[in-house]
C-alpha positions, 0 to 999 in steps of 0.5 A: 576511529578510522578502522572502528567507522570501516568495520561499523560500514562493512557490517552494516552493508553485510545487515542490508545484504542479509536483509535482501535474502530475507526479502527472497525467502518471505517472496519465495513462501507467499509464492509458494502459499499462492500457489496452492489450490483455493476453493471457492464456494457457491454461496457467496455472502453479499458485499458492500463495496465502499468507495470514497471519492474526491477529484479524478484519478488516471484512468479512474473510469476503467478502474471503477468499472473493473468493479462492476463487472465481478463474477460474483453473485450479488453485491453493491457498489456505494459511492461517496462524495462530499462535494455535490460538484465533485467531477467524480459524480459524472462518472459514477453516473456513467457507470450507472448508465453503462449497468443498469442492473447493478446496485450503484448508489451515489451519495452526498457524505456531507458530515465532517467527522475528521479531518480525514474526509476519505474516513469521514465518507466511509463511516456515512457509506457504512451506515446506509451498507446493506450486507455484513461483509464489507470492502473499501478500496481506493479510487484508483485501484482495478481488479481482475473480475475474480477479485471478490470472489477470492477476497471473500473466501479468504475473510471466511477462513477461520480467525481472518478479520481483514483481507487486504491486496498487495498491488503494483503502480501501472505508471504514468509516462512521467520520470516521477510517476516511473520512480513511484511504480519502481518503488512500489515493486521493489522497496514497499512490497518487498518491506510488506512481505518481510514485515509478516514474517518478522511479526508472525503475520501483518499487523496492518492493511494497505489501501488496495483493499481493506475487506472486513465485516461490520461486527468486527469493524463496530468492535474497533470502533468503526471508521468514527474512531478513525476520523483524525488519522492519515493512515487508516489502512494501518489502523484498521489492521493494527486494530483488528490485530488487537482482537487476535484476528489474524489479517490475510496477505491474500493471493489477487495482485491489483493494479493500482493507476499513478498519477502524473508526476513530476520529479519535485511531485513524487519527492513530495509524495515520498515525503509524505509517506516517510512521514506516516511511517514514522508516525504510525510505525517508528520502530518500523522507520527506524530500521528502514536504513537497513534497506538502504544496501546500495549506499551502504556497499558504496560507502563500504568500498569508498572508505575501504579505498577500493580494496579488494574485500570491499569490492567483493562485499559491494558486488555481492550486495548489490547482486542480492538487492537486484536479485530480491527486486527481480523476485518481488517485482517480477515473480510475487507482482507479475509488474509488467512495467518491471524490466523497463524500469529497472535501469532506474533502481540504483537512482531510485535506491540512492535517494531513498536515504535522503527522503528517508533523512528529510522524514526525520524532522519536521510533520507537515504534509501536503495532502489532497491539497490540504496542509495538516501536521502529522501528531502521534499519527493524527491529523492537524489542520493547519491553514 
């Protein structure tokens, strides 16, 4: 039994280990795609931009404003708040002072369409949309000033349905906030770039940015039907995979601002996440421990009693997972905030497994301050 466990830890460590080699090589080619010239044309078809708002985020007025000062021809800026109070009303109404001749709208969703009220705002922001090619972008995401310009030629290229960003956590100066950014460079990412070679390109979005137009969003649809999932980035991908559209990994990196959390804060955050992944990509969940090579390579040495092999096996473990999140987070991101945190990655790696084990039971999340059960990818409201 003894040798039957050893043998099972020292494959599993050499998997994780091939995994990370994986993550280079998917790193290397959309490097590699990047760097290829991209043609931007003079006729640029209008956007509607659709921004849900609920409550502040960190530096949340900046990265709003980032929107409104696109080098891009014509577009429109629609926000959308369910609650008249909501604090996020006065800055849209800075921004309207700031760019009087921007078309920046602030309306009043007050159709509950779901218990998803990001989902439920968009699909009244959709209907008072002028242009066909529509963008959706969280509240707490900045973009560099060629952002649309790049996002809408890659949804003009043939058979592309949906345009959506990889992104990097700017952290707040909190240990948990730090953790969260070190795991959006290093673990999701990473996971993102390796889940579009295993499946022959991506079969979901990521909330960065979700660019699509409104005949291929009616035809899965429209955000109606999307009103009672958490995930509606990955539904929105899922779906418009469905119709044999291809979904593009576009070349702009956007920023997206954490909050400040504390460690029980980002723990719940983790939660949450493990939980919509299981929900939404269960075959995807169940290979996360693939990823766990740190843990792996420790078990592999403690249950070799420090042989000679096993600490050969360890070493090169952990030099190819620090080399895959050198690649991702510094050469595919450009994280700035990388270097600095890197001393926090084998913490970071060690308590992914026991978020990852705690994701396995249980479906209650905590959500914008609402408690729901997670059914088959749905939300139920719960108090």
């Amino acid at each position: 039994m003894y040798k039957f466990l050893l043998t099972a830890v020292a494959t599993v460590t050499c998997m994780t280990a091939a995994y990370c080699i994986l993550c280079i090589i998917a790193a290397a080619q959309y490097i590699s795609r990047r760097a290829r010239p991209v043609s931007i044309s003079h006729s640029m078809p209008p956007i509607s931009i659709l921004k849900p708002l609920k409550g502040t985020d960190p530096e949340m007025y900046e990265s709003l404003r980032s929107h409104c000062t696109q080098d891009y021809p014509e577009y429109e800026i629609l926000f959308g708040i369910s609650d008249p109070q909501d604090p996020a009303a006065g800055i849209v109404n800075r921004l309207q002072q700031e760019f009087p001749n921007r078309s920046i709208q602030l309306l009043h969703c007050e159709k509950d369409l779901g218990p998803n009220s990001k989902v439920s705002s968009l699909a009244q922001l959709a209907v008072v949309a002028k242009y066909d090619m529509l963008l959706v972008n969280d509240s707490d995401i900045r973009v560099p000033s060629s952002y649309l310009s790049i996002v809408a030629t890659e949804l003009q290229q043939p058979g592309v349905g949906l345009v959506t960003c990889p992104y990097r956590g700017v952290p707040a100066r909190t240990f948990g906030s730090r953790l969260e950014s070190l795991g959006i460079s290093t673990d999701f990412m990473p996971g993102v770039l390796i889940a579009m070679q295993i499946e022959r390109g991506l079969r979901f979005g990521l909330g960065s940015t979700l660019a699509l137009r409104k005949g291929d969003l009616e035809a899965i649809g429209g955000f109606e039907a999307l009103a009672d999932y958490l995930a509606d980035d990955y539904q929105i991908g899922r779906r418009v995979a469905e119709r044999n559209l291809r979904t593009e990994l576009s070349r702009i990196i956007v920023d997206t601002y954490l909050p400040k959390y504390d460690f029980a804060g980002f723990i719940i955050h983790q939660l949450r996440w493990m939980r919509t992944i299981r929900a939404s990509r269960p075959a995807g969940y169940a290979g996360l421990p693939l990823t766990f090579t740190l843990l792996w390579a420790m078990l592999s040495v403690i249950l070799a009693r420090g042989a000679q092999w096993a600490w050969g096996l360890f070493a090169v473990a952990v030099l190819l997972r620090f080399s895959a999140a050198i690649v991702t987070g510094g050469l595919v991101l450009r994280d700035r905030s990388f270097l600095r945190l890197f001393w926090l990655l084998p913490l970071r790696d060690l308590l992914a497994p026991f978020v990852w084990m705690a994701g396995l039971v249980g479906r209650k999340i905590v959500w914008r301050g609402k408690v729901f059960e997670l059914e088959h990818g749905k939300l139920i409201r719960r108090g």
